[in-house]
N, C-alpha and C positions, 0 to 999 in steps of 0.2 A: 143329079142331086136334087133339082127341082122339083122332077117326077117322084123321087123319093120323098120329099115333105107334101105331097099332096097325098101320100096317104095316112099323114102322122094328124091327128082330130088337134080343128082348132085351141080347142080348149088347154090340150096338153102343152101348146109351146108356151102356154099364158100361166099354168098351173107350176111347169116345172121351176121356171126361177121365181115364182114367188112363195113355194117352196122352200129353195135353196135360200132364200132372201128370210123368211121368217125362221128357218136354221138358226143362222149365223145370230140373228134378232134374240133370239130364243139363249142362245148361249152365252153371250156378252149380260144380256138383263140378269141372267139367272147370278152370273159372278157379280152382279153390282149389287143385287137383291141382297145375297148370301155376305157380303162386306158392308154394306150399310145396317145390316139385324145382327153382326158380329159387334162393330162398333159404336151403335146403340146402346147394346147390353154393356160392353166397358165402361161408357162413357156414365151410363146410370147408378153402375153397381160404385164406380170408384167415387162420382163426386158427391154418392148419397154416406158413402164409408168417409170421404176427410170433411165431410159437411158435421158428420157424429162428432170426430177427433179434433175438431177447432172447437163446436161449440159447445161440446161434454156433453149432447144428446143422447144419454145412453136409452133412453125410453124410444127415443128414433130408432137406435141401431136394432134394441130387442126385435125392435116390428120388424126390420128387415132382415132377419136373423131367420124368426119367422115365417116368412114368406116366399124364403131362399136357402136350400142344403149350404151348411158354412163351408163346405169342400166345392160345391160350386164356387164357390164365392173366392177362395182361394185358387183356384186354377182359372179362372178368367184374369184375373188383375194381380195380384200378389206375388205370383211366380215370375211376371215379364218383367220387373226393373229392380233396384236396388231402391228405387224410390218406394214405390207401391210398397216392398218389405219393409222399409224403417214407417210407413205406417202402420201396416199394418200390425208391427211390434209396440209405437205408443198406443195404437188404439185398445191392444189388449191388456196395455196397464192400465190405463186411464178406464176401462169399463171395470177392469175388473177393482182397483181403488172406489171408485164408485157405487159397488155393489157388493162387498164384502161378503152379505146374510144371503147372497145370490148363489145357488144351485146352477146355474146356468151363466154366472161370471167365472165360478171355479170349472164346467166344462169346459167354457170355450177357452180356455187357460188351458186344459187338457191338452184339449184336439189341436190347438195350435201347438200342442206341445209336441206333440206325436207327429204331426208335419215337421216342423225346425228337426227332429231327431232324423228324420228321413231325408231332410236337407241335408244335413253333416253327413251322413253315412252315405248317401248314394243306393243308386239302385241295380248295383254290380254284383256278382258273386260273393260269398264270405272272403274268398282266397284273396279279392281284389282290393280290401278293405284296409287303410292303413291302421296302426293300433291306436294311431291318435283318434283317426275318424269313428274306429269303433271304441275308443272311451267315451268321446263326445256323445254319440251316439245314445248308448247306456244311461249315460247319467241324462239326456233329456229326459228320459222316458221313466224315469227311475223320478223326475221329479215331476212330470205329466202325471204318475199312477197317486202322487199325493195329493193332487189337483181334482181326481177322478175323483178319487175317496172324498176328500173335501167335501163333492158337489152332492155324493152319498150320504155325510152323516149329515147336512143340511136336509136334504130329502131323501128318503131311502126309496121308495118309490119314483125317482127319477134315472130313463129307464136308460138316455144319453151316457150318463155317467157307467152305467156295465157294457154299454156299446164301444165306450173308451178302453174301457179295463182289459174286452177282449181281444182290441188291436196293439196296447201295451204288454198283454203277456205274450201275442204273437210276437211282437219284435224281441220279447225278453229272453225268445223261447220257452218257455213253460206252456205245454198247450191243458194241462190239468187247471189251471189259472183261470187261460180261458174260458174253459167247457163250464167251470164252475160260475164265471161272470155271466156269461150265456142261458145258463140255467135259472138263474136269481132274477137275470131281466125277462126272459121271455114267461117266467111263471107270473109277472106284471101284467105285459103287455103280450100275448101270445101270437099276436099276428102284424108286430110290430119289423117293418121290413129294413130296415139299417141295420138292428141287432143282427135278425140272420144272415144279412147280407155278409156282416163283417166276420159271422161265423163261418160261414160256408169258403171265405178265404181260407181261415183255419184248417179246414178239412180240404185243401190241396194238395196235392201231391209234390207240389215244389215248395210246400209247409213241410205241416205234420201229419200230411194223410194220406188220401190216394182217391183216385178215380172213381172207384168206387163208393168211396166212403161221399164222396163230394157228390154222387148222383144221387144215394141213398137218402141222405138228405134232403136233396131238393127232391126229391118224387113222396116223401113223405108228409109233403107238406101243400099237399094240393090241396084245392080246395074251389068249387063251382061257386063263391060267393064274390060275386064283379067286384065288390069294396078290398079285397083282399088282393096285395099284389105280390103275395109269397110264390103264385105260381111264376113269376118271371128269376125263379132260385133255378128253377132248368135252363131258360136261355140264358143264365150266367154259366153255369155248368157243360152246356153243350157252345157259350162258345170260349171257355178254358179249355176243351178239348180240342177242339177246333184251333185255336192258337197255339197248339202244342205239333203240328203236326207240318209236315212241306208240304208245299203248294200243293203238288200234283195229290195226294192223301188229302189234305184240307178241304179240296173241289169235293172229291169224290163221296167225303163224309158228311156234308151238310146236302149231299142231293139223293142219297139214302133215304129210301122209303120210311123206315121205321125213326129216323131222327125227324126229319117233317113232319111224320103224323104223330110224335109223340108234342110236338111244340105246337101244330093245330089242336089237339086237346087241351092244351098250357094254357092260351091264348084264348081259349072261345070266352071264357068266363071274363077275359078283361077288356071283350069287346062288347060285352052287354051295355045297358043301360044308356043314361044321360050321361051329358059334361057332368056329371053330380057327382058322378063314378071315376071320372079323370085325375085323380089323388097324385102331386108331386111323385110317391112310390109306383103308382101304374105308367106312369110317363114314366120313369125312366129304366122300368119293363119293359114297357112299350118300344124302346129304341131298340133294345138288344135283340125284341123279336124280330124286329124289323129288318135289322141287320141281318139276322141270321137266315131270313125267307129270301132273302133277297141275292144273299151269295148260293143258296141252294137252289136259283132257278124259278121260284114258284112266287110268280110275278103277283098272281091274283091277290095270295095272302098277304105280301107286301103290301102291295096297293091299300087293301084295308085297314092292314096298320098307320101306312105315313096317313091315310086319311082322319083316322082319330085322333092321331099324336099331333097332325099339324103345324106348326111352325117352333110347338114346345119342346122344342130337341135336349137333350145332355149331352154335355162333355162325353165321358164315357157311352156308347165305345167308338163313337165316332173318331177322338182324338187320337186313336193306333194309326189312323192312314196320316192324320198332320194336325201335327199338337199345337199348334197354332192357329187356327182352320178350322174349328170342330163345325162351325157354323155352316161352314161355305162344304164342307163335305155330306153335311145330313142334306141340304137341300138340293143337292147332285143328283143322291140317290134318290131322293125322294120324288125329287123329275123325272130321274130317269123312270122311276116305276109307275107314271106317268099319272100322280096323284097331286 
């Protein structure tokens, strides 16, 4: 055995457990990292939201409204207790009492509205839906779409308000409704990424469309302008297919020649430029590429991604693998692909 380590180089008995030693190092900091930038974000988003609702700062809340997707904002803190919901329910009386001639008191009136309706109902089949939960249901959304219009005849050029419209005539089913919200906003705002995003749910297949219809879309809407983050409508698109499909199929389609290099083309244009170019809407492109280079094997264009994206994760889609966790699973991956 002796004769045996005098041929192993010094260097390797000193390399290998420290090594082994910055491993284990490396894995414990990564969980404490990824739980201290979870609980951060809580701790910020909720005590700046009952900091609004004690002291009637609605001019506070607008900024952070601003500065934050209100569905962010709602899946971090509002969904984990019955506390966080009875604020967040006086908070949208009180802003919205407060700001009556507000466009953006009768949205967020909406969209909360359109969440509470998908509270009541669940996110189970038609079959599995009680009729109570589907009357509840209805009449949210039925008084969210008065809410939308509200924010409309205040402003008709407010583009939030047809972004609402579109996911209330989804749930109404009416997808004519839709198309016609969709059309009235994006003739505003054309490269506006919430509207189509919330379109391009429309044109699913487990909606009112199909696979097609939902690639078609997003391939139509490319565009080599960095400020534009419409081309992140295909890794939405490739990965609803993607989530449609078992394991063993799912591997095999995201490592497909022609679906990587169609999201290497998606992608190039939103890795141009400065932080200038880093727009809320390309961040949270930015993740789904990321995601999706990353279960197809092709380490390098990950790598690129979490590089730009950086510590600015979303919820979506990280929160499929643990909805509680969005945090601590983006920065896993994003180790793992060694950025």
């Amino acid at each position: 055995m002796l004769k045996f380590l005098n041929w192993i180089p010094g260097g390797f008995l000193i390399t290998l457990p420290y090594a082994f030693i910055r491993a284990i190092y490396r894995r414990y900091r990564k969980q404490a990292i990824a739980e201290n930038l979870e609980q951060k974000q809580k701790k910020s988003v909720h005590s700046a939201l009952q900091q609004s609702v004690v002291d009637n700062q609605y001019s506070a809340f607008t900024e952070l409204v601003d500065k934050a997707c209100y569905e962010d904002l709602r899946s971090m803190d509002w969904e984990s207790t019955d506390d966080h919901s009875r604020t967040a329910d006086t908070f949208v009386q009180r802003y919205q009492m407060g700001n009556r001639k507000s466009e953006k008191a009768q949205w967020l009136s909406a969209d909360y509205g359109i969440y509470t309706a998908w509270q009541i109902r669940g996110n189970g089949y038609a079959d599995t839906v009680s009729e109570e939960a589907q009357k509840g249901f209805y009449n949210a959304l039925i008084s969210a779409r008065k809410d939308a219009q509200s924010a409309l005849d205040i402003n008709p050029n407010y583009v939030p308000g047809y972004t609402a419209l579109v996911a209330i005539a989804m749930g109404l089913g009416n997808r004519m409704d839709a198309t016609l919200a969709f059309e009235a906003g994006s003739a505003i705002e054309p490269l506006n990424f919430r509207l189509h995003e919330r379109y391009l749910e429309v044109l699913k297949e487990k909606w009112y469309g199909s696979h097609d219809e939902m690639f078609e879309f997003a391939r139509s809407h490319y565009s080599d302008n960095s400020n534009s983050a419409l081309n992140g409508l295909i890794a939405l698109s490739h990965f609803e297919f993607w989530l449609g499909k078992d394991k063993t199929k799912a591997a095999i389609y995201l490592k497909q020649k022609n679906t990587q290099e169609e999201l290497k083309h998606y992608v190039k244009p939103l890795l141009k430029g400065t932080s200038k170019n880093r727009g809320e809407d390309n961040i949270v492109a930015l993740n789904y590429f990321a995601l999706l280079f990353y279960y197809g094997d092709k380490e390098k264009d990950a790598y690129k991604v979490f590089q730009r994206i950086g510590n600015r994760f979303t919820h979506w889609p990280w929160m499929i693998f643990d909805q509680q966790n969005a945090a601590r699973v983006y920065l896993e991956h994003k180790w793992a692909s060694g950025a």
